[in-house]
C-alpha positions as CSV (number, residue, x, y, z in Angstrom):
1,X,0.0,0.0,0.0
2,X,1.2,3.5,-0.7
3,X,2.0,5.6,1.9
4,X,-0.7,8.6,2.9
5,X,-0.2,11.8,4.1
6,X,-1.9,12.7,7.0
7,X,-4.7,14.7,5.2
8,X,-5.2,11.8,3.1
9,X,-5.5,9.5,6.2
10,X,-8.3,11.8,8.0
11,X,-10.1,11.8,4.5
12,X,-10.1,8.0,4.1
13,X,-11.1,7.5,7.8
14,X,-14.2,9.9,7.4
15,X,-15.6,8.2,3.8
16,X,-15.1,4.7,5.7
17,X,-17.1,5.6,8.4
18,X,-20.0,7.7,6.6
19,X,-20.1,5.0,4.0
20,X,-20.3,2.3,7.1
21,X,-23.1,4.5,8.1
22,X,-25.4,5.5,5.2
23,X,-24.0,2.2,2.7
24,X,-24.0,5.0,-0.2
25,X,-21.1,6.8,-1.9
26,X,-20.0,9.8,-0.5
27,X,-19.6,13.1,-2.3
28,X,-17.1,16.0,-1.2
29,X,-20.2,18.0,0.6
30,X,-20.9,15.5,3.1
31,X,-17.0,15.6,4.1
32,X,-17.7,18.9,4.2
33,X,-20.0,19.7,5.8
34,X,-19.7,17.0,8.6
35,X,-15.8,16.5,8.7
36,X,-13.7,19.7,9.9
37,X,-10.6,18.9,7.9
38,X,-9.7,22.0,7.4
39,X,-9.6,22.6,3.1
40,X,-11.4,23.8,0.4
41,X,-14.3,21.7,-0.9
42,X,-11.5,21.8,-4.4
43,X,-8.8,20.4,-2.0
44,X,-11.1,17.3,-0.7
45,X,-12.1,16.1,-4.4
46,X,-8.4,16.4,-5.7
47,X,-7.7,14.1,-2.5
48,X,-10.5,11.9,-3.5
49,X,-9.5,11.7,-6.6
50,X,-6.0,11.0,-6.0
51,X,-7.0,8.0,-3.6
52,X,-9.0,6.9,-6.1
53,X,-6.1,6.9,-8.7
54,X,-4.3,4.8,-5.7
55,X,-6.9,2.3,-5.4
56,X,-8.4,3.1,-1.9
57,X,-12.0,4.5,-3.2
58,X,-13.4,3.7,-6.0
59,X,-16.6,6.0,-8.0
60,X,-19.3,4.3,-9.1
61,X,-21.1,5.1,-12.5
62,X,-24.1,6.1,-11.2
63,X,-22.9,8.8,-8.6
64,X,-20.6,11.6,-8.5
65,X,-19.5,10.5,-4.5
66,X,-17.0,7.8,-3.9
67,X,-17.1,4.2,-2.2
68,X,-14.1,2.3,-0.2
69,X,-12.4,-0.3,-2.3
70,X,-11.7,-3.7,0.3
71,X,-8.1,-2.1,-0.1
72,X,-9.7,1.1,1.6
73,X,-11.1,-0.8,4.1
74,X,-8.2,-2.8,4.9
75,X,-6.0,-0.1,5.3
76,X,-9.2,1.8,7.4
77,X,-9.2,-1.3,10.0
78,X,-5.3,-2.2,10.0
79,X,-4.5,1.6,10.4
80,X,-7.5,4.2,10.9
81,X,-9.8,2.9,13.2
82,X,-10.4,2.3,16.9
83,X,-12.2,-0.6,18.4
84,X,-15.1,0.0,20.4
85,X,-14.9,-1.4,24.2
86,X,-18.5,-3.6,24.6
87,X,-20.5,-2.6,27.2
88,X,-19.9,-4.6,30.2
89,X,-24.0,-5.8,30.7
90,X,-23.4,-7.4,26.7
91,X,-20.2,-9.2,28.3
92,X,-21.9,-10.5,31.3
93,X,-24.8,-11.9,29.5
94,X,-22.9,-12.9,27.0
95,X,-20.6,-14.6,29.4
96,X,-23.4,-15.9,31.5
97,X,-25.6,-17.6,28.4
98,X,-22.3,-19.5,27.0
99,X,-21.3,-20.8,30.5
100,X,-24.4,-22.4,31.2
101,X,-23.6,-24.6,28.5
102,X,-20.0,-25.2,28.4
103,X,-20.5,-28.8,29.4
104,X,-22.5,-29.3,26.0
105,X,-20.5,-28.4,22.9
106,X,-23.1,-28.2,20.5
107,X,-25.1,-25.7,22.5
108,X,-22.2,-23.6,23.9
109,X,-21.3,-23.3,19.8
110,X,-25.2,-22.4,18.8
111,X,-25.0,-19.8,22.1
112,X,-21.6,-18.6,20.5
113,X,-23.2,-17.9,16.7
114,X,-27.0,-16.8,18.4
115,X,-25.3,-14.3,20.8
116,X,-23.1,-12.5,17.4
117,X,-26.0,-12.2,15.3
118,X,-27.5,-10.5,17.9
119,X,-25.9,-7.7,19.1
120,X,-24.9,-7.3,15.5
121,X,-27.3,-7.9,13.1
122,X,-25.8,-10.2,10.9
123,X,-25.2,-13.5,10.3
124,X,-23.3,-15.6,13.0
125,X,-21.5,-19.0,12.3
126,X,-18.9,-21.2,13.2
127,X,-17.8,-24.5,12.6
128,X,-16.2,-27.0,14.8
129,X,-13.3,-29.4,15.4
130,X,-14.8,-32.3,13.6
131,X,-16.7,-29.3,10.5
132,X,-19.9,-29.6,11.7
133,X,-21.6,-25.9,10.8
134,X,-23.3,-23.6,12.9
135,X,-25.0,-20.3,12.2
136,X,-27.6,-18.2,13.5
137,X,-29.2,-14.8,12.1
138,X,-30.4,-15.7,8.7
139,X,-32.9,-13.1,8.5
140,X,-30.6,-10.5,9.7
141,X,-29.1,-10.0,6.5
142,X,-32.3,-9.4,4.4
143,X,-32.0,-6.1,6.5
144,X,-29.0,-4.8,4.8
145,X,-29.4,-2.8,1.5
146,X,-26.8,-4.9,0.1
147,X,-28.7,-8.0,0.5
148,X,-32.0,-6.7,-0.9
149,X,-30.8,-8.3,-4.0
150,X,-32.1,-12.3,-3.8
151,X,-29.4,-13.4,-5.8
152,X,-27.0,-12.1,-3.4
153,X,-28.9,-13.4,-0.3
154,X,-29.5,-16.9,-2.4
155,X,-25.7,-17.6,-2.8
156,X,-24.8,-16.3,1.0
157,X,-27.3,-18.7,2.4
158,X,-26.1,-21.6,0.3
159,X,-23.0,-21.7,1.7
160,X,-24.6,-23.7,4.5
161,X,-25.5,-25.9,2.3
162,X,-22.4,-26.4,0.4
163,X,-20.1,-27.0,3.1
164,X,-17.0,-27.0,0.6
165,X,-17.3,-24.2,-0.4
166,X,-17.8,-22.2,3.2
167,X,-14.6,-23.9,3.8
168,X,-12.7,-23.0,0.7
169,X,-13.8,-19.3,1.8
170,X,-12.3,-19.3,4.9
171,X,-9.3,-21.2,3.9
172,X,-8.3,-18.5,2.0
173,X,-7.4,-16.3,4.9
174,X,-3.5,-15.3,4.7
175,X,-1.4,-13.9,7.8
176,X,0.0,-15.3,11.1
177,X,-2.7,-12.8,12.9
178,X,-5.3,-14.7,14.6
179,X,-8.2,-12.4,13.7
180,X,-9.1,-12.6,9.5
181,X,-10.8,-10.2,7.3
182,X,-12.4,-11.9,4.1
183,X,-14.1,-9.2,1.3
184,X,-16.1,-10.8,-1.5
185,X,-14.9,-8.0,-4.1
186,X,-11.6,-10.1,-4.0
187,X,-12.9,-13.3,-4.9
188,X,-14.3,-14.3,-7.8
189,X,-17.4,-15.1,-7.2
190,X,-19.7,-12.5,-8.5
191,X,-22.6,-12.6,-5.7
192,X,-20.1,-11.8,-3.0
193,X,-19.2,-8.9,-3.7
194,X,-20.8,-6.8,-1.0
195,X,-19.8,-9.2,1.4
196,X,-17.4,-9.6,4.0
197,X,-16.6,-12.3,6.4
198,X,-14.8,-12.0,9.9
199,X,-13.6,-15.0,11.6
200,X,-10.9,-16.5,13.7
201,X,-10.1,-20.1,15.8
202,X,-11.1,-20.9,18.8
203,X,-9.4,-24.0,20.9
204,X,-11.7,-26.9,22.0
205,X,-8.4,-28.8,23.0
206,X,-4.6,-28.7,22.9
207,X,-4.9,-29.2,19.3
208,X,-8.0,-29.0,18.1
209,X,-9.6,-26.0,17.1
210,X,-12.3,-24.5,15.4
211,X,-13.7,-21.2,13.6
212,X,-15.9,-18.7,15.0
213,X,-17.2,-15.1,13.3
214,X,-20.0,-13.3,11.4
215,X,-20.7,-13.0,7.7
216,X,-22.7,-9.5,7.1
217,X,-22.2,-6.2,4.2
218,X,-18.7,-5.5,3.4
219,X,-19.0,-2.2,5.4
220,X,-19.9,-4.1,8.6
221,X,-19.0,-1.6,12.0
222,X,-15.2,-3.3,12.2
223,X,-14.8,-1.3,15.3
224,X,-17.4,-2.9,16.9
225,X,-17.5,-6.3,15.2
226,X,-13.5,-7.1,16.2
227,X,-14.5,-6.9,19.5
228,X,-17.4,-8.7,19.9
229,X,-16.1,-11.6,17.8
230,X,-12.7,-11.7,20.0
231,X,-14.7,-11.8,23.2
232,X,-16.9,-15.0,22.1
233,X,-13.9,-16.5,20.6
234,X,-12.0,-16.4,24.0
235,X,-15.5,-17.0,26.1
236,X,-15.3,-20.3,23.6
237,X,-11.7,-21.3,24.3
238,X,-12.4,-20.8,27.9
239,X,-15.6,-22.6,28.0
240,X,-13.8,-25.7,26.2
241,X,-10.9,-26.1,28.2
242,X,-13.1,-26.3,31.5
């Protein structure tokens, strides 16, 4: 990634986060007129431009205002953004629903998934040592803009039923980190490309592990998100080892 000045870097941060917000593209006004970055209305489309020309936003066809590219958004989570601390009533209940079951696996997993979709609104899953699937929050996607269309929603959903292919997903993640950022504009198939996947393992046992996360719009609230899917995925290796 090429390096970005500092203005360039505010700019970037504030399209992510009104794009996360309003899932539309966003023109120079709205940086503007909400974003006190201190330059001319001229100065803030050159910029945009110029990030476009570098591959972080991209401009639709249809609409004068610009989108993040998944390069955008990488660079927004890996460098831009803060994560959100969860508020500690979510991490007691949280904590207090997956305990209860941490003597059954199968529940303590469909507690895990049930409690993401949740108090996210998307689609939790997870799949276990032995790649048995679990998810939870189907409907939750239907609620996103970027779901509205069925062929969209039709291939997301079938994932569960195609096993293989869930699998081949998330076995494309690259990098040591534990936490892994998946978005469907860099994969080839065409229906996921407003998509985005967040996972990471958990540890039943010394050597066994499994996969825990959310599937939800490409501009899913990261800061937010991270979080929550860290805490179950520790709540899980936790529950496991008991």
């Amino acid at each position: 990634m090429a390096d970005l000045s500092e203005r360039q870097r505010a700019l970037l941060k504030a399209i992510v986060e009104e794009y996360i917000e309003a899932a539309e593209p966003v023109g120079s006004e709205v940086i503007e007129r909400k974003h006190n970055l201190g330059v001319s209305p001229a100065t803030i489309r050159i910029e945009m431009s110029r990030l476009t020309d570098m591959g972080y936003l991209r401009q639709p066809h249809t609409s004068a205002g610009r989108a993040p590219t998944s390069m955008g958004m990488k660079f927004y989570i890996t460098e831009l953004m803060k994560e959100k601390s969860l508020p500690v009533t979510a991490e007691v209940s949280i904590k207090e629903k997956l305990m209860s079951q941490r003597y059954k696996q199968e529940k303590l997993l469909k507690e895990a998934v049930t409690a993401l979709a949740q108090r996210l609104d998307v689609l939790g899953l997870a799949i276990d040592d032995e790649g048995a699937v679990y998810y939870a929050g189907a409907a939750n996607i239907l609620d996103w803009p970027e779901f509205y269309d069925i062929d969209v929603a039709r291939f997301v959903l079938s994932l569960f039923d195609e096993n293989p292919r869930l699998r081949e997903i998330i076995g494309r993640a690259a990098g040591a980190g534990p936490m892994h950022i998946l978005f469907g504009e860099d994969m080839e198939f065409e229906y996921l490309r407003p998509t985005g996947f967040v996972f990471t393992k958990y540890y039943s046992k010394p050597e066994k592990t499994g996969v825990i996360g959310v599937i939800g719009p490409a501009r899913m609230n990261f800061p937010l998100v991270l979080p929550y899917v860290k805490y179950v995925r520790d709540l899980l290796t936790e529950a496991m080892r008991v």
